[in-house]
C-alpha positions as MATLAB code, in Angstrom:
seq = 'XXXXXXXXXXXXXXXXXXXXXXXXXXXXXXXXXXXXXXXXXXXXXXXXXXXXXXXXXXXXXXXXXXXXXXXXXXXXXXXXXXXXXXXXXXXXXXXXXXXXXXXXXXXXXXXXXXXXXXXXXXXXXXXXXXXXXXXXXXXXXXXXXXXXXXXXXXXXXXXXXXXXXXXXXXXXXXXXXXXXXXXXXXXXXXXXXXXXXXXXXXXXXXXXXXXXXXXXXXXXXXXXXXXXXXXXXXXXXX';
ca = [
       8.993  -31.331   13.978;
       5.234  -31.498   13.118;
       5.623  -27.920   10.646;
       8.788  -29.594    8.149;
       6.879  -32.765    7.797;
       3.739  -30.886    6.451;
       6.141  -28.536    3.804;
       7.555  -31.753    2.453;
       4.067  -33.265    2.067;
       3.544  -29.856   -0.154;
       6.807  -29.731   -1.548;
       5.915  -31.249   -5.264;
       2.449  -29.548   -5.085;
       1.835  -26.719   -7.231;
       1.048  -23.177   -5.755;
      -0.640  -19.956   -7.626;
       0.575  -16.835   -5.042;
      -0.810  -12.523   -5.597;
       3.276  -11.426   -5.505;
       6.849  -12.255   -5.783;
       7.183  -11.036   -2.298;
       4.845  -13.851   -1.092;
       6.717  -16.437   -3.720;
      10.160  -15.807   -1.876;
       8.449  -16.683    1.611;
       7.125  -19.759   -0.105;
      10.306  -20.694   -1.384;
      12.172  -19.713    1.406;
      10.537  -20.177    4.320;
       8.354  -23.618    3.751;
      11.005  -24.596    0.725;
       9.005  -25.035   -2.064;
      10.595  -25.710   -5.129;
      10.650  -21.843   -6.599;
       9.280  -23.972  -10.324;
       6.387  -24.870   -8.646;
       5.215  -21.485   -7.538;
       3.032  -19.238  -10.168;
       2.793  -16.038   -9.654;
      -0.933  -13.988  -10.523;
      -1.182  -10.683  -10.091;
      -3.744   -9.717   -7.445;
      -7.615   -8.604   -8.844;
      -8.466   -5.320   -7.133;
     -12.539   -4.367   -6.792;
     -12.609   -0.396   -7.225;
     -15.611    1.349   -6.616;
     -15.066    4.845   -7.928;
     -16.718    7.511   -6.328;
     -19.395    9.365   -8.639;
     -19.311   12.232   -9.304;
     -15.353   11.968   -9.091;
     -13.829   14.235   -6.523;
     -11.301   16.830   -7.474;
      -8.384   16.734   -5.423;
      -8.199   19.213   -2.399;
      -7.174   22.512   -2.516;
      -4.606   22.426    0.494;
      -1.662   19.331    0.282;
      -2.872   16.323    1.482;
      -1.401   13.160    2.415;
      -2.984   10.407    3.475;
      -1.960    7.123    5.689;
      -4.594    4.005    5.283;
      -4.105    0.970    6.667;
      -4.476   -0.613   10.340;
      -3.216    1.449   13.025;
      -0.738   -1.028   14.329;
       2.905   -0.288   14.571;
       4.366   -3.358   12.231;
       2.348   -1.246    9.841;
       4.529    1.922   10.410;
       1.950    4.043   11.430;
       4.153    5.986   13.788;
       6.977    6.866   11.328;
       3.962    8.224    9.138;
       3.010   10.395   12.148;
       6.611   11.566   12.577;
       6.576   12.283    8.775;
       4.013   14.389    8.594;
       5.056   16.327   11.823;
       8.549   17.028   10.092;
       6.542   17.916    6.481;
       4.268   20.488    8.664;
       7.434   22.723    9.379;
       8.251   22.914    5.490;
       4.637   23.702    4.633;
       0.906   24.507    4.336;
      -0.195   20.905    4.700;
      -3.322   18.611    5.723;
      -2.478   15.002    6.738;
      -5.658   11.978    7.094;
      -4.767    8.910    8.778;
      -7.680    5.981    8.013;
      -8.050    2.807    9.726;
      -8.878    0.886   13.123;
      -6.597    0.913   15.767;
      -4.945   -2.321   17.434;
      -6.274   -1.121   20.921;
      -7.213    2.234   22.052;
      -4.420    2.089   24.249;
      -2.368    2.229   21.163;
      -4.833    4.736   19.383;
      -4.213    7.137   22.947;
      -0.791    6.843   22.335;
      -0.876    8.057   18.337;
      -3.249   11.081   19.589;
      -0.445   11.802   22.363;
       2.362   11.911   19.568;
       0.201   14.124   17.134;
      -0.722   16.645   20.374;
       3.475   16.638   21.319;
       4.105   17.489   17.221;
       1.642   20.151   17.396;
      -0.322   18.481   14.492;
      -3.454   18.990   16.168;
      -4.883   21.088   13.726;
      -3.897   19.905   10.886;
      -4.339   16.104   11.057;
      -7.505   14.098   11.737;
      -8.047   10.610   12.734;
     -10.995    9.234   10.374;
     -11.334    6.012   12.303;
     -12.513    2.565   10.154;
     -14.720    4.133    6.821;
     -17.015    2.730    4.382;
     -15.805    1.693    0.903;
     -17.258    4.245   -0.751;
     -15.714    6.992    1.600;
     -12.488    5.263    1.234;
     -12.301    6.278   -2.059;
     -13.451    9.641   -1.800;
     -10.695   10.052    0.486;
      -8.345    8.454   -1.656;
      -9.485   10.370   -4.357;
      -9.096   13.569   -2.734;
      -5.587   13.249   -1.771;
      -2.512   14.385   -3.373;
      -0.301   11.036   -2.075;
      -0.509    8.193    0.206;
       2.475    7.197    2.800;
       2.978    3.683    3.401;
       5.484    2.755    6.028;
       4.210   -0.845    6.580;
       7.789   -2.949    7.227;
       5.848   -6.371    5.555;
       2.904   -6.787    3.234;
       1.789  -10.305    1.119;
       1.257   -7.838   -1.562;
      -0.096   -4.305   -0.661;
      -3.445   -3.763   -2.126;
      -4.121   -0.400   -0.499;
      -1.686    0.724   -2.801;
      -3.604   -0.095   -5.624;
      -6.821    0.956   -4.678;
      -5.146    4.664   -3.971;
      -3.427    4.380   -7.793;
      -6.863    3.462   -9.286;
      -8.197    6.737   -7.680;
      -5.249    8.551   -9.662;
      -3.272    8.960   -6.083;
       0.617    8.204   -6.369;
       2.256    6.058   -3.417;
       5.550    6.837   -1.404;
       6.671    3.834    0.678;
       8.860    1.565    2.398;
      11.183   -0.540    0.514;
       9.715   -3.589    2.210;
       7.807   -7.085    1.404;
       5.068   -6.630   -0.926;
       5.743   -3.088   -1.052;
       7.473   -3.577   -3.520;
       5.600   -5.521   -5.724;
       2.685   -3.553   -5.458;
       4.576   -0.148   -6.111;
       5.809    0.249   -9.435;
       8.696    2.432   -8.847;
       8.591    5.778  -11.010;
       5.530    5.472  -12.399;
       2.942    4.640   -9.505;
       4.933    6.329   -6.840;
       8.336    6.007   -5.774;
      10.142    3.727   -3.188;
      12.161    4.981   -0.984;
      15.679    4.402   -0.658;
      16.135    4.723    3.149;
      13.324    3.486    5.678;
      12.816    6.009    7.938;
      10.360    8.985    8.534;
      13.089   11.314    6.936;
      13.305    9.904    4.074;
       9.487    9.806    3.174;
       9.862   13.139    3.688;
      12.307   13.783    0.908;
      10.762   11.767   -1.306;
       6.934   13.124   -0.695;
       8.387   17.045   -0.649;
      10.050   16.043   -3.999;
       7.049   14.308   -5.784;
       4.431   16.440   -4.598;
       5.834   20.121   -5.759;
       7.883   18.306   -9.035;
       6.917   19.119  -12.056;
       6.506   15.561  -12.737;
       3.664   14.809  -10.219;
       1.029   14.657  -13.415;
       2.491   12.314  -14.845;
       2.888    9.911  -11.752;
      -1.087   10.283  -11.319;
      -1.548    9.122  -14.602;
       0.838    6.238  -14.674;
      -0.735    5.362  -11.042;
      -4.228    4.793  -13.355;
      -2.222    2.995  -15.821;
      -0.944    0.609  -13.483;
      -3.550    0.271  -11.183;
      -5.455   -1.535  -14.545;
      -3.020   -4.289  -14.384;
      -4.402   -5.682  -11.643;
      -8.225   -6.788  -12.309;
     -10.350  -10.328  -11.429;
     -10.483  -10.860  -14.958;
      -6.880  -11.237  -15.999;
      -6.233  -12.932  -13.139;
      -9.274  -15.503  -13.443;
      -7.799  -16.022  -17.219;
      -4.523  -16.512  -16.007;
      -5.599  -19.380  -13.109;
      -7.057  -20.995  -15.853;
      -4.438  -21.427  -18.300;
      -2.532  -23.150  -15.041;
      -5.026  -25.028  -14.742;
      -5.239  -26.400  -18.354;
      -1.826  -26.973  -18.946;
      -1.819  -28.874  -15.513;
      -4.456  -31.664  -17.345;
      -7.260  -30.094  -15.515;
      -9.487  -29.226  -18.197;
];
């Protein structure tokens, strides 16, 4: 009873949110008025790697994010196994693990897939070697079934990396489908695969690194400190 008293106390307040993903759950989940919700673009703090890494010789795709399962980790890992029959690839998966009884349970799937050799397991990195690794990837997979936003997804478009993932919550927001990567239709492991086979060998693939720089610009501090500020000011605040 506590929880509907507090939304209604909050109800005519006014609310700045990073995505329309997040708006929806404000509107729909604590019920505030959808007029009173502003939506500002995320800033994203890039720290490019210097001298700027070419991209690797063998195709690489890389997963980055938690290694939890609501983030999809394991359909990445079935991905990749099902990629690895097609062809000649390399596969990085970055981030902490929930537990290491979960992490012994993502080794045991890549050792059953045979993917021993051509995955590794970079643990939690610094910024600056996230980057690189970004950087020197061809795409990065992002199963995660929910996100606020997605920023990952940014940070791999700012390194000129294109992004295949889930048609989910905040995914979709931060994705800009067809020009920073591609959605994909279906969620499941096969369907990555479709889509990643597709981009990555397409003739296209140039372009989608380029518009992934492109869009990646949209999302900066300084925009988004302009546009709280202009709320602000036309809310009598100056």
């Amino acid at each position: 009873m506590i929880e509907p008293i507090i939304f209604l106390l909050y109800r005519k307040t006014k609310f700045i949110t990073g995505s329309q993903s997040a708006k929806q759950d404000l509107a729909g989940i604590m019920k505030i008025p959808a007029n009173n919700i502003t939506v500002i673009p995320h800033g994203v703090i890039i720290q490019r790697p210097r001298p700027f890494p070419k991209k690797e010789t063998v195709k690489t795709v890389i997963y980055l994010g938690a290694l939890a399962k609501d983030k999809g980790v394991e359909d990445a890992l079935v991905a990749f196994s099902l990629l690895n029959r097609q062809e000649e690839y390399q596969f990085w998966v970055v981030g902490k693990p929930e537990s290491e009884a979960y992490f012994e349970r993502l080794k045991g799937m890549v050792k059953k897939s045979g993917l021993d050799r051509k995955l590794k397991f970079w643990g939690f990195v610094s910024q600056e070697k996230k980057f690189d690794l970004l950087a020197r990837a061809h795409l990065m997979v992002n199963p995660s079934v929910h996100e606020g936003f997605g920023l990952v997804n940014i940070e791999a478009n700012a390194m000129g990396t294109p992004v295949v993932a889930y048609r989910s919550q905040g995914l979709i927001d931060s994705v800009k489908d067809g020009v920073s990567g591609i959605i994909v239709d279906k969620n499941s492991p096969e369907a990555l695969v479709e889509v990643i086979s597709k981009l990555i060998q397409s003739g296209n693939y140039g372009e989608y690194c380029m518009g992934s720089v492109r869009w990646s610009k949209r999302f900066n501090w300084d925009k988004s400190k302009e546009q709280s500020l202009k709320l602000i000011e036309s809310l009598g605040y100056s």
